[in-house]
C-alpha positions in Angstrom: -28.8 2.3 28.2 -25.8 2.0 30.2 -23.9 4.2 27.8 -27.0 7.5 27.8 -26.0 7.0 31.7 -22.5 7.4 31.6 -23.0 10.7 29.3 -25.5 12.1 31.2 -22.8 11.6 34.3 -20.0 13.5 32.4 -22.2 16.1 30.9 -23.7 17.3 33.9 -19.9 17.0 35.9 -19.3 20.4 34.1 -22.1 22.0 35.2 -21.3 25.3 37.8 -22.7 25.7 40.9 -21.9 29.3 42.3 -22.4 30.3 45.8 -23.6 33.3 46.9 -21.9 35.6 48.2 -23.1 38.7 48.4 -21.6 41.7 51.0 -23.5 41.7 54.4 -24.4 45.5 54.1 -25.4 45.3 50.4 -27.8 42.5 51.5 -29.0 44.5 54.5 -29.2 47.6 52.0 -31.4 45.4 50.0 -33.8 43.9 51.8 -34.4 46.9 53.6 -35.8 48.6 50.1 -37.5 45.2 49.0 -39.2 45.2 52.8 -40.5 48.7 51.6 -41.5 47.7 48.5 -43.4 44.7 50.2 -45.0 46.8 52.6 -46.1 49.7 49.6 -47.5 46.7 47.7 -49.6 45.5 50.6 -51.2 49.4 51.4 -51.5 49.7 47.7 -53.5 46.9 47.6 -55.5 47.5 50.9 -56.4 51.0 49.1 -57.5 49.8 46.2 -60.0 47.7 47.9 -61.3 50.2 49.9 -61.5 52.7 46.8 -63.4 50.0 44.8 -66.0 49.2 48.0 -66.6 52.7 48.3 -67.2 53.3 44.9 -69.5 50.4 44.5 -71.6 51.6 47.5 -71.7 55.2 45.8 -72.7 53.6 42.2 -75.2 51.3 44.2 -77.1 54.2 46.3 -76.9 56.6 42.8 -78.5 53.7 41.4 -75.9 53.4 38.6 -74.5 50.2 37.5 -70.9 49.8 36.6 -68.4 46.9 36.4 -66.8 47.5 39.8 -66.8 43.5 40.1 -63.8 43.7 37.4 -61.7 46.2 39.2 -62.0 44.0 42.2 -61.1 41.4 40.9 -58.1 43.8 39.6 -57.0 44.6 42.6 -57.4 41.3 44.3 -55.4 39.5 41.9 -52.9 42.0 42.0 -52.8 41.7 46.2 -52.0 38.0 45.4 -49.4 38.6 43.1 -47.8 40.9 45.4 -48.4 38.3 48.6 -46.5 35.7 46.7 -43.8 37.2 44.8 -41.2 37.3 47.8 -42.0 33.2 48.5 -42.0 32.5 44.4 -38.5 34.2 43.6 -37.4 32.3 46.6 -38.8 29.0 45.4 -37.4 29.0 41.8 -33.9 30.8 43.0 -33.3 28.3 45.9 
C-alpha cells in the first residue's frame, strides 16, 4: 500500500498549476461585455415570461387551449440557466 502512496506522490509532483494572469484592461474589457450579456440574458428572460402570460391570457379568454405550460417551462428553465452560469463557471474554474 505504501508503494501505490509513494507513486501517487511523484505522479501528481508533475502536475502544473498556472496562475492567472490576465492584463487588467483585458479583464475590465471583459467583464464589461459578459455583465451585458448577463443583463440581456436576464431581460430576455423577463420577456419571455411576460410574452407567454399574455399569450396564455389571450388563448384562455379566445377559449383556445394550447401548451403555453411547455413554453413556460421553456423560458423558466432557461432564466435559471442564465441565473447560474456566471456562479457555475466560477465553481468548476476556481
Amino acid at each position: 500500500m505504501s508503494l501505490l502512496l509513494e507513486a501517487t506522490h511523484v505522479l501528481a509532483a508533475g502536475v502544473p498549476q498556472p496562475k492567472s494572469n490576465a492584463p487588467g484592461a483585458l479583464t475590465s474589457k471583459v467583464n464589461t461585455v459578459l455583465g451585458i450579456a448577463a443583463w440581456a440574458g436576464t431581460a430576455a428572460g423577463v420577456a419571455g415570461v411576460l410574452i407567454t402570460g399574455t399569450m396564455m391570457a389571450i388563448s384562455l379568454k379566445r377559449g383556445e387551449s394550447s401548451e403555453h405550460m411547455s413554453r413556460l417551462g421553456m423560458v423558466l428553465g432557461g432564466c435559471v440557466l442564465v441565473a447560474t452560469a456566471g456562479p457555475l463557471v466560477g465553481f468548476v474554474f476556481k
